[in-house]
N, C-alpha and C positions, 0 to 999 in steps of 0.2 A: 700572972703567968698561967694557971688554971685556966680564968677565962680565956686567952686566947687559943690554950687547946682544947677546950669546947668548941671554939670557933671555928677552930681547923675540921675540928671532928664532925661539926656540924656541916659543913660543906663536902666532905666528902660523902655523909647521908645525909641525905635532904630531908629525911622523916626524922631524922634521930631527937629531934627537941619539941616541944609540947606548942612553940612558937611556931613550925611548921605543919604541924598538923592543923591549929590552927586556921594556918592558908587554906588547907585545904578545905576544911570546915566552910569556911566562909565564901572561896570558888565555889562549891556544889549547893553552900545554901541559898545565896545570893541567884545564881542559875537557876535552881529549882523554883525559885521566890517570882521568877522573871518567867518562866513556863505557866506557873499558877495564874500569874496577874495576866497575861499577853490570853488566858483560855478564859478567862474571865472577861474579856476586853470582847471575847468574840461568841460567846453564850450568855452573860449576864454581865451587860454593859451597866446597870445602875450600879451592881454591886461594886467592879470593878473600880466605879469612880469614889465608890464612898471609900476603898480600901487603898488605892491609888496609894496615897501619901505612907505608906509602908514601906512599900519598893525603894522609894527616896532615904527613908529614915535608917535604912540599913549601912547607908553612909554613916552612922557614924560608929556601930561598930566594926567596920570595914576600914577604916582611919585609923581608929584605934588596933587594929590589926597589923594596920603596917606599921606604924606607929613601932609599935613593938616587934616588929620586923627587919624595922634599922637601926632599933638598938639593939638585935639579935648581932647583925652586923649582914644579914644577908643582903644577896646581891640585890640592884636597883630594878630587876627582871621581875623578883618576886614583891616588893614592896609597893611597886608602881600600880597595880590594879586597885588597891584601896584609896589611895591619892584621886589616879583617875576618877575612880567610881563616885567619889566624895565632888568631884568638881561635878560631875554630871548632875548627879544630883542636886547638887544648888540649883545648877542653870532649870532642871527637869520642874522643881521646885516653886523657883521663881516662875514660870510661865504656863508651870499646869495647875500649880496651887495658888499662891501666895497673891498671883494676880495673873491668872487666867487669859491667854493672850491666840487667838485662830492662827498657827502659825504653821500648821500643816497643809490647809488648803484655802489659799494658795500659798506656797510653801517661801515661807519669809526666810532667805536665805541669811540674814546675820544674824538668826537661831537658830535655822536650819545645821548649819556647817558645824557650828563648836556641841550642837547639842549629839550629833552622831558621831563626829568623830571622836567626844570623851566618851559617848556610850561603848565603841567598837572597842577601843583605846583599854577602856578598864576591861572588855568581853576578850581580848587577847590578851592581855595581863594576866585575866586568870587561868585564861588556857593555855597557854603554849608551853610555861614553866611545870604544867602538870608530866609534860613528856620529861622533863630531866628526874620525875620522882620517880611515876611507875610509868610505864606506858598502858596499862588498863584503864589509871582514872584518866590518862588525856582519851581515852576512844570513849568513855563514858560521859566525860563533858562535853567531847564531838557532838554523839548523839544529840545528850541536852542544847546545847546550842545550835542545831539544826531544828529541833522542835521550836525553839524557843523562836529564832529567826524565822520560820514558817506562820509559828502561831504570830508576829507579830505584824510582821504584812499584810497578813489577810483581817488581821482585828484592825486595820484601819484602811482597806478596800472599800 
């Protein structure tokens, strides 16, 4: 009984439980993580490779986020970015780490496709349900993920 009006209560504030800040924790650091590596991609490319597999590995406290997100009981809006981000990550994983595959140019589309659409897929997972907390951190993740989309284009022009 308790827990379900937690539950109640927790859905009416979206910040009210230590599992939702959480989210957001992991929105801004995940982003922030993905501004760093995409600036590093485009000024200190040895560096970037050697730290590369970090970006990846943040799947799995990102999993374990949602993870505890749907046992919170929140909705599939906020859980879905860590899931996402977790499969990108394998795929990102398998083909930049684990065994290194040219599949940007010329651009192998049956990696092409699943590897951006789970990158965008967890990059809107995290953002969009920022606007149902506050509207400040959705315009601050905006920002970030416009940097981040900028720096990431031109780190592989």
């Amino acid at each position: 009984m308790i827990e379900d009006s937690q539950r109640r209560s927790a859905r009416a504030d979206p910040m009210r439980t230590p599992v939702d800040r959480l989210y957001v924790v992991a929105a801004f650091g995940i982003e922030a993580s993905l501004v760093v590596f995409f600036a590093l991609r485009m000024w200190a490319f040895d560096t970037a490779l050697q730290v590369g597999w970090i970006v990846y590995a943040l799947a799995i406290p990102a999993l374990g986020i949602s993870i505890a997100l749907i046992r919170a009981g929140r909705p599939a809006s906020f859980w879905f970015a860590g899931v996402a981000y977790a499969a990108w990550a394998v795929v990102g994983y398998i083909v930049d780490v684990a065994n290194p595959i040219d599949w940007r140019q010329p651009i192998l589309w049956q990696v092409f496709v699943p590897y951006v659409a789970l990158y965008l897929a967890a990059q809107m997972f995290y953002w969009w349900p920022l606007g149902r907390i506050d509207r400040r951190l959705w315009i601050v993740f905006t920002v970030l993920f416009v940097i981040s989309t900028v720096l990431n284009i031109a780190s592989h022009a």
